[in-house]
Wavefront OBJ file of the C-alpha trace (Angstrom):
o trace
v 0.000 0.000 0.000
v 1.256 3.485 -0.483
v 2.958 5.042 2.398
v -0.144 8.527 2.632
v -2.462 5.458 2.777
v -0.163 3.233 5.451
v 0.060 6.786 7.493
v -3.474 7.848 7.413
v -4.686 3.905 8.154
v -2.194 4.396 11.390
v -3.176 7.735 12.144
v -6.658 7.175 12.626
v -5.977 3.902 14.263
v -4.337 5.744 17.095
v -7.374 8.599 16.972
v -9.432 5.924 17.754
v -7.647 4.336 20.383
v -7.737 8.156 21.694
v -9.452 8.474 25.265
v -11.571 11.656 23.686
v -13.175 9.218 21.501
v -16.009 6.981 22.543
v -20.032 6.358 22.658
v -21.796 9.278 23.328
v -25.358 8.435 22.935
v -26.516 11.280 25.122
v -25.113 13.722 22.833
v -26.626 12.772 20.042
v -29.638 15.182 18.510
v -31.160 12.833 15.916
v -31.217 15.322 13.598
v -30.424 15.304 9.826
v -27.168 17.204 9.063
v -26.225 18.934 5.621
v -23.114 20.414 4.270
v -22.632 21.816 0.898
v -19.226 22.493 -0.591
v -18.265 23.412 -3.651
v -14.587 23.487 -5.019
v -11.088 24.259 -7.103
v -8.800 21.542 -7.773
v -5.492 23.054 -9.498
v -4.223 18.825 -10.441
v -1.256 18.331 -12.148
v -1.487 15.357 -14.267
v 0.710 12.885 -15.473
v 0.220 9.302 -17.310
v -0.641 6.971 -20.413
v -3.571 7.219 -22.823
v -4.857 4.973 -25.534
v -6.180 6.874 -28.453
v -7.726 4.101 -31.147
v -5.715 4.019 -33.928
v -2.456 5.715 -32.021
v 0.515 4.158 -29.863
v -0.084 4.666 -26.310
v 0.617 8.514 -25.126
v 2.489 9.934 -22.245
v 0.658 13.334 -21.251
v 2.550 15.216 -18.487
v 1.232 18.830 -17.524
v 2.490 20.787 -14.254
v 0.263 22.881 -12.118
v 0.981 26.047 -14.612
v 0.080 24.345 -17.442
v -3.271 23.394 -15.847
v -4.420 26.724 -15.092
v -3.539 27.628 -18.696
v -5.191 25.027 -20.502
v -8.006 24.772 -18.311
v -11.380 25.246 -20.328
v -14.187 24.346 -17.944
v -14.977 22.208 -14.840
v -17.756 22.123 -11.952
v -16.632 20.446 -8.497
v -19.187 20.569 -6.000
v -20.144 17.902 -2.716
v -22.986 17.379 -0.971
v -22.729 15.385 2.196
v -25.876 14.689 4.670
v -25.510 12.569 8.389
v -27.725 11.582 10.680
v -26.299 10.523 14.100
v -23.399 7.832 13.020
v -25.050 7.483 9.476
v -24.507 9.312 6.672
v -24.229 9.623 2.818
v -21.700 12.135 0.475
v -21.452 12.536 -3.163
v -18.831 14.501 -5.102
v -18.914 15.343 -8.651
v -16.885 16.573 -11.150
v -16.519 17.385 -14.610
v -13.179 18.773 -16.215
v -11.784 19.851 -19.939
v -8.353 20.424 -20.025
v -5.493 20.002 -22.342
v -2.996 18.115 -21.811
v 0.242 18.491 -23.046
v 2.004 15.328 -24.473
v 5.161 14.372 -22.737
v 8.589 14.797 -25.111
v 9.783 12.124 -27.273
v 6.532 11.056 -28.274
v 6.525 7.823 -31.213
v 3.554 9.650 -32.841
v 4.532 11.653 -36.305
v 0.469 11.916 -37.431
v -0.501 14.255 -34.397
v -1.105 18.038 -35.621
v -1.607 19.585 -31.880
v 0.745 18.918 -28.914
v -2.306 18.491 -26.337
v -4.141 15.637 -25.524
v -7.607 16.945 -25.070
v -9.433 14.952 -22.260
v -12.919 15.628 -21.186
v -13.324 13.720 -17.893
v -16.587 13.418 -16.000
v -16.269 11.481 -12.241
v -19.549 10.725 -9.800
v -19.427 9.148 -6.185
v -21.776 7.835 -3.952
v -20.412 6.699 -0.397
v -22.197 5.623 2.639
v -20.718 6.485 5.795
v -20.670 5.115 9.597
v -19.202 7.267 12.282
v -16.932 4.572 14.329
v -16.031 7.169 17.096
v -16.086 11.060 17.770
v -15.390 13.255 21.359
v -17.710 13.005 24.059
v -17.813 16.508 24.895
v -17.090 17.671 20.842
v -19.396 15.563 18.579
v -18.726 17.416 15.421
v -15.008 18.529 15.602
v -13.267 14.997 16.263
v -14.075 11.501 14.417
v -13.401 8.663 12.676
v -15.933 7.237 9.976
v -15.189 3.801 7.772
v -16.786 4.585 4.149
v -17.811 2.277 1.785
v -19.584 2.945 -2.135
v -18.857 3.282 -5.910
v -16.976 5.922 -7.996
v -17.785 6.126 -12.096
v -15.288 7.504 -14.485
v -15.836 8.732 -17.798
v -13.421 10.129 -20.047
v -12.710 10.972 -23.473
v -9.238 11.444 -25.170
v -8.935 12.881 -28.365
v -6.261 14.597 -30.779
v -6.603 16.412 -33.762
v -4.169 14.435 -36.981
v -2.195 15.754 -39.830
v -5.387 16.040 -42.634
v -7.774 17.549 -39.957
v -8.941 14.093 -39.170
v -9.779 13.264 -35.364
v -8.530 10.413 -33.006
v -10.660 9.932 -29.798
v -11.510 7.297 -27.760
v -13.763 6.623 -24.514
v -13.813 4.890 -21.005
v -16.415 4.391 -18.500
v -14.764 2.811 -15.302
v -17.166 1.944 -12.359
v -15.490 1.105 -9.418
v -16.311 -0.084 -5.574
v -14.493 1.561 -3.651
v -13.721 1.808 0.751
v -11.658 3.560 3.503
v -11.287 6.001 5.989
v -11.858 9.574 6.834
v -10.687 11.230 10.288
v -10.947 14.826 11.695
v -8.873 16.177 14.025
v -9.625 19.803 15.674
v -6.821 22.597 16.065
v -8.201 25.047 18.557
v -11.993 25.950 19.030
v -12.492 26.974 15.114
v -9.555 25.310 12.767
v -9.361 21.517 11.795
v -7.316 19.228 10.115
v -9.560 16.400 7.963
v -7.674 13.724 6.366
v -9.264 11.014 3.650
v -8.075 7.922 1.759
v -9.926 5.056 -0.204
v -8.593 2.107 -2.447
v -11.237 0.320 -5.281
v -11.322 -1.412 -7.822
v -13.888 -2.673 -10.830
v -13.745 -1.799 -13.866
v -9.991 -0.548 -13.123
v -6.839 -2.726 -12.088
v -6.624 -0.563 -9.522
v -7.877 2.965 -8.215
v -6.926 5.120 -4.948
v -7.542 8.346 -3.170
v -5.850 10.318 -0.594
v -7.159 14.015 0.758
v -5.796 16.105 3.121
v -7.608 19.196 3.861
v -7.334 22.342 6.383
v -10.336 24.238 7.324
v -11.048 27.317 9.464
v -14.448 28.021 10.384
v -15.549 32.190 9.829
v -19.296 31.714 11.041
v -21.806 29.195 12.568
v -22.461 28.364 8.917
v -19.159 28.899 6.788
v -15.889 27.124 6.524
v -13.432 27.938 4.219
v -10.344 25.170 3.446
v -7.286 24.096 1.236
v -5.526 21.376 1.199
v -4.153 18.602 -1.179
v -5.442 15.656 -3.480
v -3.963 12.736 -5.127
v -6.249 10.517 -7.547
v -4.883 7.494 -9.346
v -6.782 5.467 -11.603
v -5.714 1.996 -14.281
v -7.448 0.570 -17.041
v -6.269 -1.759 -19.723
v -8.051 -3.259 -22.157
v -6.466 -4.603 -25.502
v -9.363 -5.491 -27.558
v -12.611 -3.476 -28.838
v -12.961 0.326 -29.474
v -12.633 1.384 -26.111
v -8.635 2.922 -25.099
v -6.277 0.242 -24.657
v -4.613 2.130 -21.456
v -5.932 4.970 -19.055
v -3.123 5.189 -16.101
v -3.706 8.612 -14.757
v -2.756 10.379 -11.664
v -4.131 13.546 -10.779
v -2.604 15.291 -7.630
v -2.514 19.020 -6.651
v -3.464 21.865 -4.288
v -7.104 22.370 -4.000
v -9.130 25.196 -1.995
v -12.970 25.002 -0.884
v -16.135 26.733 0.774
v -18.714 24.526 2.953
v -22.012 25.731 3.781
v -23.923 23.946 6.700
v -27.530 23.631 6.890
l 1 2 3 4 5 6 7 8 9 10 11 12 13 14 15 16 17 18 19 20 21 22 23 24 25 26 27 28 29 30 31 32 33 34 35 36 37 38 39 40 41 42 43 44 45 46 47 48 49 50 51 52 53 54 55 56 57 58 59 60 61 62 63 64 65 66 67 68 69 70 71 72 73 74 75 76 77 78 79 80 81 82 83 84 85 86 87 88 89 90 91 92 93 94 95 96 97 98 99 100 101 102 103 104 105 106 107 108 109 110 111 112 113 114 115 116 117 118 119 120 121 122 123 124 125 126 127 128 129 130 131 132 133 134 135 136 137 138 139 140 141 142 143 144 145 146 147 148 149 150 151 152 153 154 155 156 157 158 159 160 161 162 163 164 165 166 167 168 169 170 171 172 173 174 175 176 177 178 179 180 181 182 183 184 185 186 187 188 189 190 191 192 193 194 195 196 197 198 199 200 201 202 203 204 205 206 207 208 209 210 211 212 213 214 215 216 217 218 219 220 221 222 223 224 225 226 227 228 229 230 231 232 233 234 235 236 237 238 239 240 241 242 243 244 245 246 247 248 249 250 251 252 253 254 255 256 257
């Protein structure tokens, strides 16, 4: 497993072994819970992409090239807990152009960008192990379990004007953990990582994400993600390789109600 994944897994373990953390039925309100958070995720990416018809690509663009050749995206969650149970979904949809990484095999490609259109849903299901006695909603651990889908579509414009594109849909089970930590009476420290897999050999996630809180209602955060997801598939029209890692800094605004 890799080593953010080993340390969060430990971290939490010893958050939970933490004498703050325990049953607290009498502090529960049995009340429904909402948050609403919309955000920016500057990723880097870096990879492989099958395009039918082309040799597998290596696209490589830095955190300046992804504000540059960033068209369009929405990022928004939704999260909603009642007592120890809960549900979250995050979507996002992203255009960007890529830039191919040097000393491509390729002679036929007209453009030096890889132009992916990438669209990613998730559903969880939550279950609040442990939080404080005395501070319900600033210190917990929750075990997660549910399904993220994955579409994307590569394409390049050729020498001619002709176009090379291909698409993926990856659906993929997924599980982990998610812990929150409180620093002082408004600021917290919330850290998240899953591992799935499905439709891809193999797909992680790790978050780690700082947030201050300005009103009863308002928190405002940054922190960092790293996304990995691989696909192969040799035969039919769909791309023979998707092996992408997206990682960066990413800020956000939640809303409680």
């Amino acid at each position: 497993m890799h080593r953010p994944l080993t340390s969060l897994f430990a971290a939490v373990g010893l958050l939970a072994a933490s004498p703050v953390m325990g049953q607290d039925a009498q502090t529960a309100d049995h009340s429904w819970h909402f948050e609403n958070t919309p955000y920016v995720w500057c990723s880097a990416t870096s990879g492989t992409v099958g395009i039918r018809g082309l040799p597998d690509l290596k696209v490589e663009s830095s955190f300046s090239d992804t504000l540059s050749n960033f068209d369009f995206g929405l990022l928004g969650r939704i999260e909603g807990r009642k007592d120890r149970v809960g549900f979250a979904a995050d979507l996002i949809y992203l255009n960007l152009g890529i830039p191919l990484a040097e000393n491509q095999p390729v002679i036929l490609i007209l453009g030096p960008e890889v132009d992916l259109r990438q669209f990613m849903g998730e559903g969880i299901g939550f279950y609040r192990l442990a939080r404080s006695a005395t501070r319900p909603d600033s210190a917990w651990l929750d075990v997660l379990a549910g399904a993220r889908y994955t579409h994307a579509r590569t394409q390049m414009e050729l020498v001619g004007g002709s176009i090379a594109q291909s698409t993926v849909d990856l659906v993929d089970a997924i599980g982990g953990l998610r812990a929150r930590v409180p620093l002082g009476s408004k600021a917290g420290l919330m850290a998240r990582a899953d591992v799935g897999g499905g439709t891809s050999q193999v797909a992680w996630n790790f978050e780690a994400t700082l947030t201050l809180a300005i009103s009863k209602k308002w928190r405002l955060g940054a922190g960092y993600r790293y996304l990995h997801e691989k696909y192969d598939n040799e035969s039919g029209t769909t791309p023979r390789t998707v092996d992408l890692t997206l990682k960066g800094p990413l800020v956000l605004a939640t809303v409680s109600f």
